[in-house]
C-alpha positions as CSV (number, residue, x, y, z in Angstrom):
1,X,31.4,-142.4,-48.2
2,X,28.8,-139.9,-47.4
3,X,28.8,-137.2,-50.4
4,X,29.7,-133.6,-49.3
5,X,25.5,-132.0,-50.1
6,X,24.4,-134.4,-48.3
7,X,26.5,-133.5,-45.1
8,X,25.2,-130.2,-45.9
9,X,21.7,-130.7,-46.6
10,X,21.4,-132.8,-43.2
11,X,23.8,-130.0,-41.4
12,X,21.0,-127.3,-42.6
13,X,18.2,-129.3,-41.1
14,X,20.0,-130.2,-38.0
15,X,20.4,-126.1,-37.5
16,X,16.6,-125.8,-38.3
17,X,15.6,-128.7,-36.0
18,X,18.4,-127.3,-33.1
19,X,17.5,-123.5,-33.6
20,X,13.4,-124.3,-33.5
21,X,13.7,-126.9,-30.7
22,X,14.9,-123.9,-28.0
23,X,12.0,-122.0,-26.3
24,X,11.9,-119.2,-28.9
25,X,9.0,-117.1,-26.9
26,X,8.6,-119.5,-25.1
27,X,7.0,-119.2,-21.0
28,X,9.9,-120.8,-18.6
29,X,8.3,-122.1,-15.4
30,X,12.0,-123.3,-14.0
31,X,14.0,-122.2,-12.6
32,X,12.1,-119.3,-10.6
33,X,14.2,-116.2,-11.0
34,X,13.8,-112.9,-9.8
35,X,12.4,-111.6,-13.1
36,X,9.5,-114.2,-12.8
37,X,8.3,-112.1,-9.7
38,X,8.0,-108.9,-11.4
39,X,4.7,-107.4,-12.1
40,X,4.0,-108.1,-15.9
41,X,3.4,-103.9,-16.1
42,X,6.6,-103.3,-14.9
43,X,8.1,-105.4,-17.6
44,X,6.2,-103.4,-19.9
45,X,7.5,-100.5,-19.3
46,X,11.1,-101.9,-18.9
47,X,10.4,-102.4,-22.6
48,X,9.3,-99.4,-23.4
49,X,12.3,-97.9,-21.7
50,X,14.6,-99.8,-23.6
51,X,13.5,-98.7,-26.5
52,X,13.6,-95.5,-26.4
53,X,17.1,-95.4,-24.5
54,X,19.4,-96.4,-27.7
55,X,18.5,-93.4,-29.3
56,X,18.1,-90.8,-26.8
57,X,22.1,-91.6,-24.2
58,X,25.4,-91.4,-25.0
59,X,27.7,-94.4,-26.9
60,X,28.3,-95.2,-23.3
61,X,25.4,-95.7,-22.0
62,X,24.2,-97.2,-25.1
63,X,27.1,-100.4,-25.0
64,X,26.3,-99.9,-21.1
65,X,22.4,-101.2,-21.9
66,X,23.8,-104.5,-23.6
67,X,26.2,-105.5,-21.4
68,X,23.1,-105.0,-18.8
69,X,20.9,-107.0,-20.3
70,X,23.7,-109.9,-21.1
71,X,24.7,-110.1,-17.7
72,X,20.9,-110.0,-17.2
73,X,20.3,-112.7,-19.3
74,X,22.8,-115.2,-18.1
75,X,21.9,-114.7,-14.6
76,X,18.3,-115.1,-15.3
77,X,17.9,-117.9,-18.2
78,X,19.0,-121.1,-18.5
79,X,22.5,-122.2,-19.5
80,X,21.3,-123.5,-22.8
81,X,18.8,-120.7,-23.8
82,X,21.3,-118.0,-23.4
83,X,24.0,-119.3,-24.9
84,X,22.2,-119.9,-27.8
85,X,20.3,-116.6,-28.3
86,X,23.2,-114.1,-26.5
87,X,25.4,-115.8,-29.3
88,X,23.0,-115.4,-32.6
89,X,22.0,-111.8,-31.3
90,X,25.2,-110.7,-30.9
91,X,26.3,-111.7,-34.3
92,X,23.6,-109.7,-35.6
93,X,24.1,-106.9,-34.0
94,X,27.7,-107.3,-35.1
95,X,27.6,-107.5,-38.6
96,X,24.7,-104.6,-38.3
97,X,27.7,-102.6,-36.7
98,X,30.6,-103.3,-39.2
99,X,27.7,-102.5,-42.5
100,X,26.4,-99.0,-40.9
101,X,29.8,-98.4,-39.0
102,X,32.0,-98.4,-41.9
103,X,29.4,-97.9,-44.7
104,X,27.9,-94.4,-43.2
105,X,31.0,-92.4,-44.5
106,X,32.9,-94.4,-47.0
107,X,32.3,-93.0,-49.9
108,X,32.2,-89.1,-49.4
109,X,29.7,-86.8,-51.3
110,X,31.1,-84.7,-53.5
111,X,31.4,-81.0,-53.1
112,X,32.6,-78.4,-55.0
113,X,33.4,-75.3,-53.0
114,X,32.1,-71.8,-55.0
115,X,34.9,-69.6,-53.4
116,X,38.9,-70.0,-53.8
117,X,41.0,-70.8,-51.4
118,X,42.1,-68.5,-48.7
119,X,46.1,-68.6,-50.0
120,X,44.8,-67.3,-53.3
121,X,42.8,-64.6,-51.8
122,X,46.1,-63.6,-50.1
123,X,44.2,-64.4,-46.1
124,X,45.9,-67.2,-43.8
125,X,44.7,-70.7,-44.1
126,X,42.7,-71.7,-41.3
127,X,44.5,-73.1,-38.1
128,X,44.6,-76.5,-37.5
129,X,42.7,-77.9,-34.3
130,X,44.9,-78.2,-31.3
131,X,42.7,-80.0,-29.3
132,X,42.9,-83.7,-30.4
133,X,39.5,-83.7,-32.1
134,X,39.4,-85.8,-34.7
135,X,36.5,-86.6,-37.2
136,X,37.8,-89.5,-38.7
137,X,38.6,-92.8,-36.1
138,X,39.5,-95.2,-38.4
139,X,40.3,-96.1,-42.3
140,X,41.3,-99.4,-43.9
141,X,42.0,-98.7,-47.4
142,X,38.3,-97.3,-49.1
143,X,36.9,-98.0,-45.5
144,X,36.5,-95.9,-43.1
145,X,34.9,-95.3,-39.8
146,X,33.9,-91.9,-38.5
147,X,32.4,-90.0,-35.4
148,X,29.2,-90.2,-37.6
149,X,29.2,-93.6,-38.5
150,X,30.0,-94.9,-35.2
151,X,27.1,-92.7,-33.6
152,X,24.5,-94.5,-36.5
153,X,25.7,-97.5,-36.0
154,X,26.0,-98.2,-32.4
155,X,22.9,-96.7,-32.1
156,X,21.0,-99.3,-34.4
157,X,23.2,-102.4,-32.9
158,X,22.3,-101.3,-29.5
159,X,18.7,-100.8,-30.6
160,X,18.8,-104.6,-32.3
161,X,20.6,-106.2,-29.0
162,X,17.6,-104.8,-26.9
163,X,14.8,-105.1,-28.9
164,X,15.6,-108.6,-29.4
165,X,17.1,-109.6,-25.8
166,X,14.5,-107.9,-23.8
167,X,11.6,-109.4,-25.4
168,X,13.5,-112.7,-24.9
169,X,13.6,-111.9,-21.5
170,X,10.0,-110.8,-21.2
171,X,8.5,-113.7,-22.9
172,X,10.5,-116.0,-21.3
173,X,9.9,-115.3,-17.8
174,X,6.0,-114.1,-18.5
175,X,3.3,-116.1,-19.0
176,X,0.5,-114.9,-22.3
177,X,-2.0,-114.6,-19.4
178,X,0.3,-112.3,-17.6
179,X,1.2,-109.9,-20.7
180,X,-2.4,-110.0,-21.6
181,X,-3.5,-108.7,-18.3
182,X,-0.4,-106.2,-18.4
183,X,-1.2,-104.6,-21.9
184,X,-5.1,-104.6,-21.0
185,X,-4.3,-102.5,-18.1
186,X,-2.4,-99.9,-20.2
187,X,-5.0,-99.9,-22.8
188,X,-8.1,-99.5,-20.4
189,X,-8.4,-95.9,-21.5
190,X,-9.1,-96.7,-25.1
191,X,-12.0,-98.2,-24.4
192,X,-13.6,-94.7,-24.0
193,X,-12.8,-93.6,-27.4
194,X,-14.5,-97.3,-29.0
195,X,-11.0,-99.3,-29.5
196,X,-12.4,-102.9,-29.1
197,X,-10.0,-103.6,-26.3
198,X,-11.0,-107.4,-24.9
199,X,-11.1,-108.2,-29.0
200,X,-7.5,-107.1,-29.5
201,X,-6.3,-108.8,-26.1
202,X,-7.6,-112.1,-27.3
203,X,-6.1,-112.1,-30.7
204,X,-2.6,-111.2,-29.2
205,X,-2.7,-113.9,-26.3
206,X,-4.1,-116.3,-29.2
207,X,-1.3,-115.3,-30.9
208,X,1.3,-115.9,-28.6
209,X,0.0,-119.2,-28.0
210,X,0.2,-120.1,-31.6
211,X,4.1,-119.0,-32.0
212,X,4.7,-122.5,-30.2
213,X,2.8,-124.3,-32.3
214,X,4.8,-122.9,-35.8
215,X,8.1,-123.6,-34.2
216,X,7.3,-127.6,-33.2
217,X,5.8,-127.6,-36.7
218,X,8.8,-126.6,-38.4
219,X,11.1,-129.0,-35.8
220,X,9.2,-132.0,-36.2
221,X,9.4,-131.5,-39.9
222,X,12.9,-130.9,-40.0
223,X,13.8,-133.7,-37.6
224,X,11.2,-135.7,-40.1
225,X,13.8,-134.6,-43.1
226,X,16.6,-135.6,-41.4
227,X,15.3,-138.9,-40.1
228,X,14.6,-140.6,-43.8
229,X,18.2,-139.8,-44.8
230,X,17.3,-138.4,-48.4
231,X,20.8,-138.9,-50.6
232,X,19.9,-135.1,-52.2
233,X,22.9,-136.3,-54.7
234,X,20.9,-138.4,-56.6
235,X,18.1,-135.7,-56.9
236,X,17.8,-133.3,-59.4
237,X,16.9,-129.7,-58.7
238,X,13.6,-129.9,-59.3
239,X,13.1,-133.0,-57.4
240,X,15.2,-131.3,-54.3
241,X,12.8,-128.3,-54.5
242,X,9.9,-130.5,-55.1
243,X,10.7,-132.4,-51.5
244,X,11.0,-128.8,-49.8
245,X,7.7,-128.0,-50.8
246,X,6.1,-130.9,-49.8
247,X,7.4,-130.6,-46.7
248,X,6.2,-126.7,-46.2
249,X,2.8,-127.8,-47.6
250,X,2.6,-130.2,-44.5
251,X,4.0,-127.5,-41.8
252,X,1.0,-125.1,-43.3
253,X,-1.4,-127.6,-43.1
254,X,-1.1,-128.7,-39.6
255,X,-0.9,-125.2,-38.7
256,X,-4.0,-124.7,-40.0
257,X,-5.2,-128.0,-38.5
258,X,-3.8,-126.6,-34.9
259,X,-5.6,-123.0,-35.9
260,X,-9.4,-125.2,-36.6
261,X,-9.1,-127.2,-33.5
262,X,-8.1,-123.6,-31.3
263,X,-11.7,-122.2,-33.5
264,X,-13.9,-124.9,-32.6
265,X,-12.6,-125.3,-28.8
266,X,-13.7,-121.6,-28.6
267,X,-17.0,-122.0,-30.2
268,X,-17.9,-124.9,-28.4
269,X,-16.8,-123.0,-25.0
270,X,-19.8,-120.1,-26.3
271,X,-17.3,-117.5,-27.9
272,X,-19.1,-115.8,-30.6
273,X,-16.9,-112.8,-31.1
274,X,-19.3,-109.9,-29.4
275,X,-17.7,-108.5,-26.3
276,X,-21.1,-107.4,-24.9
277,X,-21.9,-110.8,-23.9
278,X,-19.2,-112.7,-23.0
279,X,-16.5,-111.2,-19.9
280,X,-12.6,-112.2,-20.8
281,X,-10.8,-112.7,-17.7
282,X,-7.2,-112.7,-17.7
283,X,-4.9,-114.4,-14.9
284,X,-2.5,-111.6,-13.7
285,X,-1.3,-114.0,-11.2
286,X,0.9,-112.5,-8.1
287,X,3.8,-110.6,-8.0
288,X,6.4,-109.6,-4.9
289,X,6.3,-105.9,-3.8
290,X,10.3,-106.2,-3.1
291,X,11.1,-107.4,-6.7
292,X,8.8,-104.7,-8.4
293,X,10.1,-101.9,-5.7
294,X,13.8,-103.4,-6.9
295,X,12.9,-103.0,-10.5
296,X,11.2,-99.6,-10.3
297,X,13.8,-98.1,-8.8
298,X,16.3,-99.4,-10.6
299,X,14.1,-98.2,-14.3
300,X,13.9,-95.1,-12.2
301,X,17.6,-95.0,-11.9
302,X,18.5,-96.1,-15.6
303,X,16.4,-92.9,-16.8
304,X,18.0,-90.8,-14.5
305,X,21.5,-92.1,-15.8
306,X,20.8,-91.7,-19.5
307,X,19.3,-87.9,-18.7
308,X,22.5,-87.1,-17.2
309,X,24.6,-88.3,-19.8
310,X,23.7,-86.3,-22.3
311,X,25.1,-83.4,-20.2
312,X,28.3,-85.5,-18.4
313,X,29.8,-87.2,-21.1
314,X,30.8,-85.2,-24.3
């Protein structure tokens, strides 16, 4: 019989090895989708956009954004990427909901009022509303959810699901090449002012290069775990930990291994670091005019919506 922390132990790798062997910002060639056409600056300020949203429309408009980009994502990736990720940032963005949601006004602040009450001072109590308002929505014993936490906390889960999803969404269907060339465009104009603009480029496209390289790291090493079987029963604590770090040492040193190799491939290609004398060229690669007319008008749209709900919906 297999003892129960070893089940466990190999259960916790498997999870690592399962959750890092996805394309976590990670370029998908195929399929083609629409979103693949799109001009990389026009997913930028799609981002942008849905950023700002959350905090500035209505509730509506707000749970209106994720279901968007839900339906968005399970159109445009892979059966296998968006289960995964829809399902893991949902649960986030749910638990995120129930803490602010029912946290925000659970324990109320306490207030002594300076002047009596009207029914002492001989006037009439203050009328009750007739209207249906009502400031409190829910309460479950020394829980309870109110117009303020609900406006607080569907505001930050909406703010999570988007963040998260759309830059899944971006990275996924964008090459580095692309988003390079896209934030270089926007931040042409700092150039005037002395902002080292080809420098910053570089280290972000360098970076989002290297992101692949961590993840494989940590899934080989994991799978590696898994592999040898280790009965963690027979290990003391010590030992267990000692394992864990032996294993981490080895995920930082190939990293660094990867991050010497990426250094000398450079210097041997005649980088030196100084901008004035070498020209950094960035593939922007080709769009279709119908998919970015599609998507401007529908970011066009999505402002336009969110404007008007603020004066619509009450």
């Amino acid at each position: 019989m297999i003892p129960k922390n070893v089940i466990s132990a190999e259960k916790i790798l498997r999870s690592i090895a399962g959750a890092t062997s996805g394309p976590i910002c990670q370029f998908i060639a195929k399929p083609e989708t629409f979103l693949h056409q799109v001009d990389p600056r026009i997913k930028l300020a799609w981002l942008l956009v849905l950023v700002v949203l959350p905090a500035r429309s209505h509730i509506y408009m707000r749970f209106g954004l994720i279901t968007f980009l839900g339906l968005l994502s399970v159109w445009i990736l892979p059966r296998q990427v968006w289960t995964d990720q829809l399902g893991r940032v949902a649960l986030l963005s749910g638990i995120l909901f129930l803490m602010l949601g029912l946290g925000a006004d659970t324990l109320p602040m306490v207030v002594q009022s300076r002047t009596p009450p009207p029914s002492m001072m001989g006037l009439p109590s203050i009328p009750p509303s007739y209207d249906g308002y009502s400031y409190l929505l829910f309460k479950l014993g020394p829980l309870q959810l109110t117009r303020k936490g609900l406006s607080v906390a569907s505001t930050s889960a909406c703010l999570t699901f988007t963040v998260f999803q759309s830059a899944s969404l971006c990275l996924t269907t964008t090459t580095p090449e692309q988003l390079a060339f896209g934030l270089q465009w926007f931040m042409k104009p700092l150039k005037y002012i002395g902002v080292p603009v080809d420098e910053v480029i570089l280290t972000l496209l360098l970076s989002l290069r290297f992101i692949n390289l961590v993840f494989d790291e940590v899934r080989i090493v994991a799978l590696g775990i898994v592999s040898r079987r280790i009965n963690w029963q027979q290990l003391a604590t010590m030992e267990t930990v000692e394992v864990f770090f032996t294993y981490i040492r080895r995920i930082f040193n190939n990293i660094f291994n990867h991050a010497e190799q990426i250094t000398q491939a450079m210097t041997v290609r005649g980088f030196r670091g100084d901008s004035s004398s070498h020209k950094i060229y960035f593939s922007s690669a080709s769009s279709a005019p119908i998919a970015n007319i599609v998507s401007v008008m529908t970011l066009v749209g999505l402002i336009g919506a969110a404007a008007l709900s603020e004066y619509i919906l009450v």
